[in-house]
N, C-alpha and C positions, 0 to 999 in steps of 0.2 A: 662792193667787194671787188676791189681789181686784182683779179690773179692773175693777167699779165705782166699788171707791172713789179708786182711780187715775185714772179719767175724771173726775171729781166734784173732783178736787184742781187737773187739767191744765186745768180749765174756770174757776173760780176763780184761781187762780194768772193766765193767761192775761189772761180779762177787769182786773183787778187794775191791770195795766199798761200797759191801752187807757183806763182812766178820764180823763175829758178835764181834772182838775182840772193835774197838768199839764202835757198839751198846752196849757191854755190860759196858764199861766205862761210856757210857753216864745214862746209868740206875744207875749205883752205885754212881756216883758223888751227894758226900755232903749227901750221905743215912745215915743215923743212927741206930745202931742194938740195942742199950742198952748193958747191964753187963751181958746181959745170953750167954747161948752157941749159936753158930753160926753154923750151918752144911748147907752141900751142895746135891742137887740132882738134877744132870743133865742129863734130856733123849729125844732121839734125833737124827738126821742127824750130828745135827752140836754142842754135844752135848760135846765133848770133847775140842773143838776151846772154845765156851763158860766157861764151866770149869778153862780150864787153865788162859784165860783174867779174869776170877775171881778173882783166885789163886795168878794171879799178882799183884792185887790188893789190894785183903784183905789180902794178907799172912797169916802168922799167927794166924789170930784173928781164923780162918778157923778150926773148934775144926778135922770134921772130913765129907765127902763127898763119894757120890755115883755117877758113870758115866756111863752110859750105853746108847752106838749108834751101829752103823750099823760095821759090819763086816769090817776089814782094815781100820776104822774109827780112831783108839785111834794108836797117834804118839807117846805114850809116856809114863813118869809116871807123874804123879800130887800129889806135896805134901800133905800127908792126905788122898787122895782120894784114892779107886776103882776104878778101870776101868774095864767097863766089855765090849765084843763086842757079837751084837746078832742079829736074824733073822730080816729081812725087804723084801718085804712089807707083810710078814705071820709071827709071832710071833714065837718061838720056845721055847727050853726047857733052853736057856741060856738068854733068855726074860726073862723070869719066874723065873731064881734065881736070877737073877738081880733085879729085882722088889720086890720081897721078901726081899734081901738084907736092899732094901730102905725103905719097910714095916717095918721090925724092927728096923732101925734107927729110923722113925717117933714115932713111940709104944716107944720111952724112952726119948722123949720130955716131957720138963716141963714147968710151968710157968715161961715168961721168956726168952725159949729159940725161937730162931727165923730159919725157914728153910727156905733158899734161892734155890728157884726154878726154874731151868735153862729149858726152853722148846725150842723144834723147831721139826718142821717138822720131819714125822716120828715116832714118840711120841707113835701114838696109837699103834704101832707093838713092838716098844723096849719096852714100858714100859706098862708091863702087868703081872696081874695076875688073871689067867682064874677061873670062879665061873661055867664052865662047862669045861669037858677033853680038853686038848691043843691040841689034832689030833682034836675033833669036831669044834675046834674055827677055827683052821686051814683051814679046809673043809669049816665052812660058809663065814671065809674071803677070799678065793680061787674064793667061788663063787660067791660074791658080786663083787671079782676083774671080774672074765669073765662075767658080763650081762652087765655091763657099768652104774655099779650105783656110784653116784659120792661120793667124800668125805665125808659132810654131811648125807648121806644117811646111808653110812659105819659107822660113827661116832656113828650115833643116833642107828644102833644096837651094835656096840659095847661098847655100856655105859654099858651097860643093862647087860650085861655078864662079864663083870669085876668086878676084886674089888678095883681098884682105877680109872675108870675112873667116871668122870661126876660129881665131887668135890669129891669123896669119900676118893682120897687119903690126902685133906685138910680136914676130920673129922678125918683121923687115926692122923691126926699131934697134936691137938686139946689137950692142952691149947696153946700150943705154936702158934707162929704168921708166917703165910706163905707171904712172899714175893717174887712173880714170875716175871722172867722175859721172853717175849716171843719175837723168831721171826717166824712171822705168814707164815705159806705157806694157808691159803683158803683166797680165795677171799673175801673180805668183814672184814675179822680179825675178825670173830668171839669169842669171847674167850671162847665159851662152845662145842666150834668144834675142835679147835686146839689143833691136838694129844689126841681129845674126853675129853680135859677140867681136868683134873686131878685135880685140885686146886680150879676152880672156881663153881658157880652157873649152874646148868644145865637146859637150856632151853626146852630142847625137852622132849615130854612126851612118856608114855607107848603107847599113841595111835598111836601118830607118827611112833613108832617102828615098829607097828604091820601093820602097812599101808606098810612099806617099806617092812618087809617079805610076806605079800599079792603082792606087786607091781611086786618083782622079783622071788614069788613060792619059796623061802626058804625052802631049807630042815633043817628042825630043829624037834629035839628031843622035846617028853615033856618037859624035864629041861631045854632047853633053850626056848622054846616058854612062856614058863611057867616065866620065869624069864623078858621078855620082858615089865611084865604089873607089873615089883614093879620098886615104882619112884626111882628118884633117888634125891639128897639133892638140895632144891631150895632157900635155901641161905644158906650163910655161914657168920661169923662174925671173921674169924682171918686171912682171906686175904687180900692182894692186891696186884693188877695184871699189869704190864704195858706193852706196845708191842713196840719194837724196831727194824724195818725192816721189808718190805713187799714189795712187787711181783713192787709194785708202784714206789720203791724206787730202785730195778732195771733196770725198764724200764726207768727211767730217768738217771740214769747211763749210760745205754744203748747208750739214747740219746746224753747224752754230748762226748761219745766215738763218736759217729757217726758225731758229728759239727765239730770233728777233726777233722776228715776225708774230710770235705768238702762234706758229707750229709746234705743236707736240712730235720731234724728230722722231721717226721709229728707220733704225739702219737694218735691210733687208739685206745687202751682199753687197763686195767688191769683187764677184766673181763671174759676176755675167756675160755668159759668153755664147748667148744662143744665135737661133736669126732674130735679127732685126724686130720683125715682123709679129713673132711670136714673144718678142718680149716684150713687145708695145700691148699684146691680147693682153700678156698676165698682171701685166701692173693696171689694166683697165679691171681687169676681175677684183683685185687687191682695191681699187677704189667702189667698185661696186659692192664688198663685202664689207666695207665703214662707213656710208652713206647714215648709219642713225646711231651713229659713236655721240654726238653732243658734245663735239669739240674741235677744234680743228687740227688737222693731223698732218703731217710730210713724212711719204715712205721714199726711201731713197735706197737706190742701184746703183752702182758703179760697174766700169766692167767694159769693154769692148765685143758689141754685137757683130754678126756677118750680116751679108746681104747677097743672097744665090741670085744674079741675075736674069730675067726670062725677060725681059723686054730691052726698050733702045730706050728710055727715058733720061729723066737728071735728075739726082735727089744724093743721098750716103746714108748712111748707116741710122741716123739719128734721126734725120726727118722721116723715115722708116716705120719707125718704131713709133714715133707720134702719129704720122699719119693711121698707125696699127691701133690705134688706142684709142683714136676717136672715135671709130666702129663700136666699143664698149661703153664709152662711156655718154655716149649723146643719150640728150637728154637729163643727164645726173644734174641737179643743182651747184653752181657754188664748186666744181670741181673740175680740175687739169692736168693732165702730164704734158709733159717736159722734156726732151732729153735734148743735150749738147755735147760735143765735143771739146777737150779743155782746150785744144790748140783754135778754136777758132776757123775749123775749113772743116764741113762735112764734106766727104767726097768729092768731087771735082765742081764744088759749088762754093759762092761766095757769101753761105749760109755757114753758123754754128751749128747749128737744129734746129728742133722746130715745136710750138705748142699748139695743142688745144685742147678744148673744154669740151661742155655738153652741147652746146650749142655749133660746132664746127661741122658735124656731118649734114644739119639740114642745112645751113649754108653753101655746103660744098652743092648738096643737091640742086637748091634753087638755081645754081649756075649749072648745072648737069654734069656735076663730077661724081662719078662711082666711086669712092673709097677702093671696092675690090679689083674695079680697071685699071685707076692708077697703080697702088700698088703692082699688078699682075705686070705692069709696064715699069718696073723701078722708075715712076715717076711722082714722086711724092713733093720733091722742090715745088713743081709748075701749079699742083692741087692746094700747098699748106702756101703758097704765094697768090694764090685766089683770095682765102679769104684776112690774108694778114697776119697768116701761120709761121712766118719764118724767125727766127734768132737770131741776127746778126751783134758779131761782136770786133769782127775785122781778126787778122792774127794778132793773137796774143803773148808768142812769145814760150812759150811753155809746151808741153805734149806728156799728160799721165792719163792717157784713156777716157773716158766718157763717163758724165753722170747722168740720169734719168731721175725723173721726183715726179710723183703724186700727189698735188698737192686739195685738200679739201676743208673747207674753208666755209666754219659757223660763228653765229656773233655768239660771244664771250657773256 
């Protein structure tokens, strides 16, 4: 019974059909731009894959585009387009001319002409330009990553100190007509959260902001405290926004890989949003709790975890959670979790996720790896790369949140 290579198939199979080439077909089909110019600005995880399914689409018509994702992201060139690659998940200085870049494409828009807005996951790091120093922004998104505030939380300060998020980059577009297409990585699909809403209406207020830098003791500057309590634009009249792919539409992917398999799918949530760590305990309880079901089963999570940092290790969010699971379930027969990320980069590592079974905590032991040290050290990569624990799938192009699965596994 390989439930390796069963995860390895469910993970592939899955991402496969989160790919955004076509969500983005299904967005364009039968659109109409009118006789103006048409330009492109795609920013993003999967911001290049988008782009290109564009590209193939509209050819031509395509006057001229911007691309800016993540580091080892862009495969290629794109007719007409820029391609720029840049910092995640902390903005950098090739962030910022990338963005710029797209700034003054927008600024020579006219009546007429229409920008076609590529978004996904990632968003608020690639596409920025800082309205306080880029080491300061740096430093408050550092620290908002180690206290474990979630997406949202992040979001709503990072409106506040840009200049294009939170629709502002849809007033620089203005007369022209924005048409976005998004695939969501937050829970819920928010559209004034994903990648901090660039294009659309912004929900969250100055209060809000200043509640979240009170919540987590924020070091900030006069200039950017100061900046937290000017709104930001709460409507807009030359968008529209659509969303194509979500954390939801991987987990049923997920699932129908797993019916192949001869898993009886049972879907727990696409709303998982705790630590890390603790979601790795409860999906270890959830297979301790079916161990003499007399069949074999796959619980599946979707969702995006945190990870509060107390040590200096290397690991993300996902190999986290697996390493959390191991602790529960050693020992179990015939049993594993799972969890990856769809884009393919857990955290600042060259890992998806990460698996294991009953058998990975004495393993880890016989090399003298504490499950509790590691973790205690967000060091889960170096422990689940012991004994053969890691998922790699390279980037994949895409970004709708993370799946996790349970999988347990009796003969028929």
């Amino acid at each position: 019974m390989n439930l390796r290579a069963d995860a390895e198939r469910i993970v592939r199979e899955a991402i496969e059909q989160v790919l955004p080439d076509e969500a983005v077909a299904r967005a364009l089909a039968k659109r109409e731009f009118g006789s103006g110019g048409l330009y492109v600005v795609a920013a993003g995880k999967a911001a290049w894959q988008m782009a290109k399914a564009a590209s193939g689409i509209l050819g031509e018509r395509i006057a001229a585009g911007i691309v800016v994702t993540k580091y080892h992201h862009v495969k290629g060139e794109i007719p007409r387009m820029r391609c720029f690659e840049a910092g995640h998940p902390v903005p950098d200085d090739n962030s910022f001319a990338a963005t710029e870049a797209a700034m003054e494409l927008a600024a020579g828009l006219g009546e007429g002409d229409t920008l076609l807005f590529l978004l996904s996951g990632g968003g608020s790091a690639l596409f920025e330009k800082p309205l306080i120093p880029g080491r300061e922004l740096a430093d408050i998104t550092e620290e908002l990553l180690a206290c474990g505030a979630d997406i949202v939380e992040i979001n709503t300060i990072r409106k506040r100190l840009s200049a294009v998020k939170g629709g502002k980059f849809a007033k620089l577009c203005e007369p022209a007509q924005v048409y976005s297409i998004v695939l969501s990585d937050i829970l819920g699909d928010p559209l004034d959260m994903i990648a901090s809403g660039p294009t659309v209406p912004d929900t969250s207020t100055g209060g809000q902001a200043r509640a979240v830098a009170e919540k987590y003791r924020l070091h900030l500057s006069a200039g950017a405290a100061s900046l937290l309590d000017v709104e930001t634009p709460k409507t807009l009249d030359n968008t529209e926004t659509v969303v194509t792919g979500s954390v939801r539409d991987l987990c049923m992917a997920a699932a129908e890989s797993c019916r192949r398999l001869d898993y009886e799918p049972v879907f727990l949530t696409d709303g998982l949003c705790c630590e890390a760590r603790e979601a790795g305990s409860f999906l270890a309880s959830v297979a301790k709790s079916h161990q003499d079901s007399g069949k074999s089963l796959a619980f599946l999570a979707g969702g995006e975890t945190v990870v509060h940092l107390t040590g200096t290790g290397l690991g993300g969010r996902n190999q986290e959670l697996s390493l959390a699971a191991a602790e529960g379930i050693a020992g179990l027969a015939d049993t594993a979790v799972f969890s990856v990320g769809s884009d393919g980069t857990d955290g600042p590592t060259d890992a998806a996720g990460g698996f294991v079974d009953g058998e990975t905590k004495g393993k880890l032991a016989e090399l003298g790896v504490d499950i509790y040290r590691a973790l205690r050290e967000n060091d889960a990569y170096h422990a689940l790369d012991a004994v053969g624990g890691l998922l790699k799938t390279g980037a994949t192009g895409t970004n709708v949140n993370d799946v996790a699965v349970v999988l347990i596994k009796r003969e028929s």
